[in-house]
OpenMM code with the backbone's topology and positions (N, CA, C; nanometers):
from openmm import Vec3, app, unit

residues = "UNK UNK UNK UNK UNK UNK UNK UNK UNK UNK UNK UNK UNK UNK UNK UNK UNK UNK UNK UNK UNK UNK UNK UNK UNK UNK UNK UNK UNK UNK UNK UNK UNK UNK UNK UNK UNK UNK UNK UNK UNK UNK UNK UNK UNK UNK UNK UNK UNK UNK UNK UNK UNK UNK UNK UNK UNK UNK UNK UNK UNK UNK UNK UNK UNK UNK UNK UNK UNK UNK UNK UNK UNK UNK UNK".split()
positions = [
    Vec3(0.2695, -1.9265, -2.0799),
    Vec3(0.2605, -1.8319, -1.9697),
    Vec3(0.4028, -1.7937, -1.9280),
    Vec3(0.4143, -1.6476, -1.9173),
    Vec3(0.5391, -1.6336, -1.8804),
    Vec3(0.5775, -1.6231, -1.7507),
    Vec3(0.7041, -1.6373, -1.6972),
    Vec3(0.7850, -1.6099, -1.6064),
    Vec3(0.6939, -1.5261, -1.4748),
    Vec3(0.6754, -1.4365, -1.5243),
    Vec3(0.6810, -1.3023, -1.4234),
    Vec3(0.4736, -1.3240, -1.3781),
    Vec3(0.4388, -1.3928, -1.4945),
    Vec3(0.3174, -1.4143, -1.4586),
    Vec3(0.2469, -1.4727, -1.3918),
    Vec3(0.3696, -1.5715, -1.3290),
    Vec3(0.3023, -1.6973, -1.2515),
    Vec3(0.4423, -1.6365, -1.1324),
    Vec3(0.5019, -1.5707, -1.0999),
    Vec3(0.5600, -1.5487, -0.9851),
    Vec3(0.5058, -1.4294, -0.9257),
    Vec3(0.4409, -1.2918, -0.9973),
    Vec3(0.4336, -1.1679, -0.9667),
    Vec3(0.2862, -1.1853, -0.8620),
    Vec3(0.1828, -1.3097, -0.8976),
    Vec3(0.0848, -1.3272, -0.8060),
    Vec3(0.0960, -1.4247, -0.6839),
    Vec3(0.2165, -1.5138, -0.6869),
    Vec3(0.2580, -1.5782, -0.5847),
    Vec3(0.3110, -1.5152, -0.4726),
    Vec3(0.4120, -1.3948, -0.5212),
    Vec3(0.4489, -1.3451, -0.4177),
    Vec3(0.3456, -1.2504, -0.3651),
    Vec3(0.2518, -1.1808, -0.3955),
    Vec3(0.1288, -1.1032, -0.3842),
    Vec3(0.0986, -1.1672, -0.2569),
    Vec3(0.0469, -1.2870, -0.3425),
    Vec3(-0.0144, -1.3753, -0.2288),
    Vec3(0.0349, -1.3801, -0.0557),
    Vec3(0.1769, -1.4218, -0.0989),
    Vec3(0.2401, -1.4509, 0.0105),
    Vec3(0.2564, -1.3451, 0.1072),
    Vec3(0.3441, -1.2343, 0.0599),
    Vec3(0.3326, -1.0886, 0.1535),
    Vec3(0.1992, -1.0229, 0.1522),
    Vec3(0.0479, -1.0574, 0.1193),
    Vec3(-0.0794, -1.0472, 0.1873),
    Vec3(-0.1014, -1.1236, 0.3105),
    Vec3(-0.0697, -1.2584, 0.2834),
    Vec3(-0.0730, -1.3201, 0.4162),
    Vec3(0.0214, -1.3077, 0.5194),
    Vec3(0.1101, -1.2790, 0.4602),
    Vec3(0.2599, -1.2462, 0.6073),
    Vec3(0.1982, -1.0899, 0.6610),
    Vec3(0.1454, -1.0326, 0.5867),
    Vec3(0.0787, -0.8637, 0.6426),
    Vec3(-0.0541, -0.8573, 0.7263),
    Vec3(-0.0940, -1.0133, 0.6838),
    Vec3(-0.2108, -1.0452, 0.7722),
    Vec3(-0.2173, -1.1061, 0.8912),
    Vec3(-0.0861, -1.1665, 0.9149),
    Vec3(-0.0784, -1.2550, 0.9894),
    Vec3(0.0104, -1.1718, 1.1196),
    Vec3(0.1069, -1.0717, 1.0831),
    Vec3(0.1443, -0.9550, 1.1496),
    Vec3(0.0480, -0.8097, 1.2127),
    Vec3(-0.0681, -0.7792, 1.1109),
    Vec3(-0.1854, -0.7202, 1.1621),
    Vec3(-0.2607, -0.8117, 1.2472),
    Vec3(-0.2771, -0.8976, 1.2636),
    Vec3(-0.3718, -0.9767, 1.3639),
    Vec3(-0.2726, -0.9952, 1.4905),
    Vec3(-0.1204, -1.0076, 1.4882),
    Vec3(-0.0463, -1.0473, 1.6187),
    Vec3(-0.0382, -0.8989, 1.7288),
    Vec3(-0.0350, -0.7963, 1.5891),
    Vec3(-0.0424, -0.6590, 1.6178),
    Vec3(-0.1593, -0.6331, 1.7528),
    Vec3(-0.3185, -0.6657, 1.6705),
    Vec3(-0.4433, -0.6713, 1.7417),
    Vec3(-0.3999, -0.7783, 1.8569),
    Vec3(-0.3664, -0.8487, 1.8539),
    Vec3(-0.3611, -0.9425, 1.9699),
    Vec3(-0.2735, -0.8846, 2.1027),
    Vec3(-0.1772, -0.8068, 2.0489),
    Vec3(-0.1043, -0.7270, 2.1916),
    Vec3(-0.1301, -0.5533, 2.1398),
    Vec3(-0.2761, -0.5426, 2.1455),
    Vec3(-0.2941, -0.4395, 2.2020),
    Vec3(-0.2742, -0.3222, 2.0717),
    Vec3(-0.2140, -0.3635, 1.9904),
    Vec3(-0.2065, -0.1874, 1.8923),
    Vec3(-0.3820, -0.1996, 1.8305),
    Vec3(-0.3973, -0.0611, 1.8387),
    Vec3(-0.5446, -0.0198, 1.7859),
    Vec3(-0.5480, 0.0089, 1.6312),
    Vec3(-0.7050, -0.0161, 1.5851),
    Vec3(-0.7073, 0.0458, 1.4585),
    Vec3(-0.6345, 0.1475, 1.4226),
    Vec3(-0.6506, 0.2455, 1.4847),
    Vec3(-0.5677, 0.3923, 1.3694),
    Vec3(-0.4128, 0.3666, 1.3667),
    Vec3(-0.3842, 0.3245, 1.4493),
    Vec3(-0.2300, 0.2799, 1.4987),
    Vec3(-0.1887, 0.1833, 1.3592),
    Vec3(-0.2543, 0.0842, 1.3729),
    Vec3(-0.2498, -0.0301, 1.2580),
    Vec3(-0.2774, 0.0527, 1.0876),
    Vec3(-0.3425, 0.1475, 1.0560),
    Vec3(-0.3601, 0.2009, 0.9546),
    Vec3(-0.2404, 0.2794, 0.9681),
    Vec3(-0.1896, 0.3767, 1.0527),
    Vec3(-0.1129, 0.4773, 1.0523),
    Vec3(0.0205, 0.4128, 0.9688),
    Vec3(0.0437, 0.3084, 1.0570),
    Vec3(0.1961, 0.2142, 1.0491),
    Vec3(0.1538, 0.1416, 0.8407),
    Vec3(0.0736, 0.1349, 0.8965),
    Vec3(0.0746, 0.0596, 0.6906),
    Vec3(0.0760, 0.1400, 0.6367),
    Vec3(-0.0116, 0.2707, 0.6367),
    Vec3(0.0526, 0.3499, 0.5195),
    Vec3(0.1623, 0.4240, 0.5192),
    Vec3(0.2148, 0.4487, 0.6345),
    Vec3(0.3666, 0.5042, 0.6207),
    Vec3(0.4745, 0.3856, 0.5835),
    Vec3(0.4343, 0.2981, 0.6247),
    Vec3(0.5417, 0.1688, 0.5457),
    Vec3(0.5065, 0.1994, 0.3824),
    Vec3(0.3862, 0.1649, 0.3396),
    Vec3(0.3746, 0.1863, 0.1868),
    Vec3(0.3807, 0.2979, 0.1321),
    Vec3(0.3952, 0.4057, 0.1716),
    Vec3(0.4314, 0.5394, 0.1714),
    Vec3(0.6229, 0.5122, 0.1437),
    Vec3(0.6388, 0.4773, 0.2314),
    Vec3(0.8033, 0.4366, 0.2048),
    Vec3(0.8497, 0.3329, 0.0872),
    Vec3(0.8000, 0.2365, 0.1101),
    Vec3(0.8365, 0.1226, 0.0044),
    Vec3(0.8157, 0.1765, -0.1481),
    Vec3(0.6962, 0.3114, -0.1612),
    Vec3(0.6867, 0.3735, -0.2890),
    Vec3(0.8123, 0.5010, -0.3511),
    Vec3(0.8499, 0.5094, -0.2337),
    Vec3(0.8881, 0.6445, -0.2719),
    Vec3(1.0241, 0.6616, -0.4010),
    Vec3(1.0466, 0.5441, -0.4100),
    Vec3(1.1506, 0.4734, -0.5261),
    Vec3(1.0589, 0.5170, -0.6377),
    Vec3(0.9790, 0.5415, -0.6628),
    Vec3(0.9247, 0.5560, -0.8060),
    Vec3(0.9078, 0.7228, -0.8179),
    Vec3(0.9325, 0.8018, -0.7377),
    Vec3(0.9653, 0.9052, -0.7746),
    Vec3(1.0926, 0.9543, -0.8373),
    Vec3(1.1942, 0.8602, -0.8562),
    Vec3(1.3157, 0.8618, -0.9345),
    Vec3(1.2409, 0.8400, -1.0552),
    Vec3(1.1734, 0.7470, -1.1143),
    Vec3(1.1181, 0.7686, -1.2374),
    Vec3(1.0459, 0.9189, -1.3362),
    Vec3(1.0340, 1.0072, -1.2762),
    Vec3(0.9773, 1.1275, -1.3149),
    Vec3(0.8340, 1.0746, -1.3940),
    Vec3(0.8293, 1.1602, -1.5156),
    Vec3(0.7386, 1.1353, -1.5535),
    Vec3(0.6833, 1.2852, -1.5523),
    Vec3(0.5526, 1.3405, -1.6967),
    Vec3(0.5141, 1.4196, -1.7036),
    Vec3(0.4278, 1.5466, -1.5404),
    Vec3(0.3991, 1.4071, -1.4537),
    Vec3(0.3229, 1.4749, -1.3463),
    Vec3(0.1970, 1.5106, -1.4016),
    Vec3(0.1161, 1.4984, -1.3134),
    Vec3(-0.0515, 1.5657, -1.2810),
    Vec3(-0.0794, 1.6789, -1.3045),
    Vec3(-0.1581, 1.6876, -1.3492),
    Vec3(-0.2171, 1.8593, -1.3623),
    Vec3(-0.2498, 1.9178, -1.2597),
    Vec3(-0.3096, 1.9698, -1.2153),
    Vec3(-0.3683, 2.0766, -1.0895),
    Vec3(-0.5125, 2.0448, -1.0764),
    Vec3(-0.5552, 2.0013, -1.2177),
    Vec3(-0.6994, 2.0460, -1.2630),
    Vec3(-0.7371, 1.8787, -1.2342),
    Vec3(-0.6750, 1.7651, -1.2032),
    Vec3(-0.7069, 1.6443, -1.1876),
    Vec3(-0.6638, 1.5911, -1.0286),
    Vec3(-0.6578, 1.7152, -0.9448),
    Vec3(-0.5890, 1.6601, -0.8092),
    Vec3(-0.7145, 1.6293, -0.7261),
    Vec3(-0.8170, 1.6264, -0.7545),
    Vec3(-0.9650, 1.5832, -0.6991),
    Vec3(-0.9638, 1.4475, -0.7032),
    Vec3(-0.8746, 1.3870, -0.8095),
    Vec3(-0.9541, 1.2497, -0.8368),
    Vec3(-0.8422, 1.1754, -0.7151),
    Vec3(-0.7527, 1.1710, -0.6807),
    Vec3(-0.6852, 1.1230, -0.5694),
    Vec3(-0.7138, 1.1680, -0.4594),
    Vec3(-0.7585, 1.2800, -0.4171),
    Vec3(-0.8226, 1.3476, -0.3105),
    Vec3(-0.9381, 1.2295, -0.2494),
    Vec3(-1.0500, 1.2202, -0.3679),
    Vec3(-1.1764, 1.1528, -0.3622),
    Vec3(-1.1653, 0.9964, -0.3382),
    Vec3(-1.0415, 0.9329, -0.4017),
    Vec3(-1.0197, 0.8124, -0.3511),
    Vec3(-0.9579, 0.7856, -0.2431),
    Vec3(-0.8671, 0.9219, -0.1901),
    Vec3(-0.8574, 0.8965, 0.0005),
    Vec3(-0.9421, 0.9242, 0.0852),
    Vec3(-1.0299, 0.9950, -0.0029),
    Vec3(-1.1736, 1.0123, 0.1216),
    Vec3(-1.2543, 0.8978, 0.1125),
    Vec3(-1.2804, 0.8404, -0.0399),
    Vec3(-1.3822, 0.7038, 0.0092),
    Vec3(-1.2788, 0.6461, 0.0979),
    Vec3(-1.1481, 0.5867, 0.0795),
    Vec3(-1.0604, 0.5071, 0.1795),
    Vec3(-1.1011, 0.4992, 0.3374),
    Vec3(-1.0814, 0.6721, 0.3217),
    Vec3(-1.1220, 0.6692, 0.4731),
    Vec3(-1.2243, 0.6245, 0.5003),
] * unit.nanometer
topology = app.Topology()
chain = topology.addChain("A")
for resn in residues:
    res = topology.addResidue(resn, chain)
    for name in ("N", "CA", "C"):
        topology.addAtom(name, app.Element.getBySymbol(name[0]), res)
């Protein structure tokens, strides 16, 4: 087993529970659901935006439904 395989789910682990444990202190003084969604996805909205230096061919036009449809089930 390599390296990255037994660290890449440890740390998973760990910053799930430090994100859980910060969303619940959140609920405890008062920030509300949408508040609590708003703030996570603009954090992960940020923490991604490094992979737009990667380029890459890009999406078609004709496939922009299928990300559409998985932020609407989300919601």
């Amino acid at each position: 087993m390599s390296f990255w395989a037994t660290i890449l789910p440890i740390c998973a682990a760990v910053f799930y529970v430090t994100a859980a444990l910060f969303i619940k202190r959140a609920a405890e003084l008062g920030a509300g659901v949408w508040r609590t969604a708003f703030v996570c996805n603009v954090f992960s909205g940020l923490c991604f935006q490094g992979l737009w230096l990667l380029g890459g061919p890009g999406q078609s036009l004709s496939l922009w439904w299928q990300p559409a449809l998985v932020a609407l089930l989300f919601l």
